[in-house]
C-alpha angles and dihedrals in degrees: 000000000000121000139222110269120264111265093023117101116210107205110196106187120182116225088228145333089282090061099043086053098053095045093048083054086048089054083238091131094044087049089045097050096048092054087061103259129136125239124216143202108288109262139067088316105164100008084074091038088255104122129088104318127333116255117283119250101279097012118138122229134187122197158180092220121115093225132066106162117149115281087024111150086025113284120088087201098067132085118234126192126181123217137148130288096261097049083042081060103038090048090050088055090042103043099226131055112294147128135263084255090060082055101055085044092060096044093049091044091044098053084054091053087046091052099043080057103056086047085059097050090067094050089263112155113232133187114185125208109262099003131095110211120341133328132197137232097255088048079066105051083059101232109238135159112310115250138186107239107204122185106193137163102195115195115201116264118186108205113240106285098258124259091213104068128162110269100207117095131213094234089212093195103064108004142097140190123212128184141114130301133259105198117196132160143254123303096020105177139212089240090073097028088064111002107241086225086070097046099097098022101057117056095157113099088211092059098040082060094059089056101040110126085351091135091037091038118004098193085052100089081038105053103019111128130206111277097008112152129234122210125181147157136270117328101010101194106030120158125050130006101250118147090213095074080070107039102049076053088056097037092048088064093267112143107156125036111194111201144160078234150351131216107257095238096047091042084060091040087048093056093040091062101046093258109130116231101208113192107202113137099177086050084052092051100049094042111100113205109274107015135121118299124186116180114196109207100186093053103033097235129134104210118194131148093285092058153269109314116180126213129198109288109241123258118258097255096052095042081048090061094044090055101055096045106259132326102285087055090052092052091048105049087044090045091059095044 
């Protein structure tokens, strides 16, 4: 059985209970351990940034995941690549990225030098191929930078709706909002909206707000002002699932994102939580950063130096939710009537 090279952590982290279960049937978990890797809770682990310990500034890490945006498992300053299970493993034996073929390479090369050993040891001359005198076992594993190989299946996971919404409400049929623009680019992505190593350690709103784009814009939490508007590229919200890309917006002051286009999940979060996706991709091109935005909301136009500049007015249902402040404010008010 080979194992996984000194200095290097192998992370195996199960989707869900199911899969741990079936892996542990399957006699997986027993294979992994004994090779010398850690298992972790069931869930996206350290694909969020939520597993032992996030990656080290300048640490390398190869995963399974499917996302390797900058600050992903928690730590901007860590390199993530992305590769297949079997390169994930194989990096794990070598020590350094590699492939199932490099390790064939080294074994074979490794049982030469072993031999070539033994024929030494009674007082048989060698010369191996390529090589000029001896060489030791650790010549051959090609020493190389250190990384933390890390297999994971992360299943998506959405955190528990807050019980702590906003109250205010957008009044869509008389009012507007007017700030400055924060202009940011295309594929902007939950992991730096709301960094994924503060997703299970901040609950309070206020203090999601001092972190949110921190790892995209770092004056933004600073210098953000109520009703600011941000305006940004094509798929705003890209990435994971999680509802706190929306509410440190929210909680920041943020109550309107203009954009070519929004992510599907974090265009129905938005709503849910009272925060207006407005889809408007000439307004986006005309807004400099940091000029004046009005967004009126009864006529469905975004108004800035450039121009007035109109967007498709929201179906009932979803206009129905951002009156009334979000979805769980809906349900309740029409709970109690």
């Amino acid at each position: 059985m080979r194992h996984v090279a000194e200095g290097t952590r192998l992370l195996v982290i199960p989707a869900s209970s199911e899969v741990l279960q079936a892996a542990l049937e399957a006699g997986y978990i027993t294979t992994f351990l004994a090779a010398g890797a850690m298992l972790g809770t069931p869930g996206c682990g350290p694909c969020m940034g939520n597993h032992l310990g996030i990656p080290a500034n300048g640490e390398t890490v190869i995963s399974t995941a499917n996302r390797n945006f900058r600050g992903r498992m928690g730590n901007p300053e860590a390199s993530i690549y992305l590769a297949s299970p079997a390169v994930v493993a194989a990096s794990a034996v070598l020590g350094r990225i590699g492939t199932i073929s490099d390790v064939r390479s080294v074994a074979s090369h490794r049982l030469q030098i072993e031999d070539s050993e033994r024929n030494l040891e009674n007082d048989s001359e060698v010369a191996m191929s390529g090589q000029a005198g001896r060489m030791t076992p650790q010549d051959a594993w090609q020493a190389a930078p250190i990384l933390t190989s890390v297999a994971a299946n992360p299943a998506n996971q959405n955190p528990a709706p807050s019980d702590n919404l906003p109250s205010s409400s957008l009044n869509l049929q008389s009012s507007a909002v007017t700030g400055r623009a924060w202009r940011y680019g295309d594929d902007v992505n939950t992991d730096v909206i709301f960094p994924g190593k503060y997703t299970y350690t901040i609950k309070d709103e206020a203090e999601m707000a001092r972190h949110a784009l921190e790892d995209l814009d770092p004056t933004f939490a600073a210098n953000v002002q109520p009703d600011d508007v941000i305006v940004a590229g094509r798929n705003w919200g890209c990435g994971s699932s999680r509802e706190q890309a929306v509410t440190s917006l929210r909680a920041a002051g943020i109550r309107v994102i203009v954009a070519q286009s929004f992510a599907r999940i974090f265009f129905r979060n938005a709503v849910n939580n009272g925060l207006l996706p407005v889809v408007c991709p000439e307004a986006v091109a005309a807004i400099q950063p940091g000029e004046p935005v009005t967004v009126l909301l009864d006529r469905c136009i975004v108004r800035c130096a450039a121009g007035e500049f109109p967007f498709p007015p929201l179906s009932p249902s979803v206009a129905a939710i951002l009156d009334a402040g979000g979805l769980l404010p809906m349900l309740r008010k029409a709970e109690l009537s």
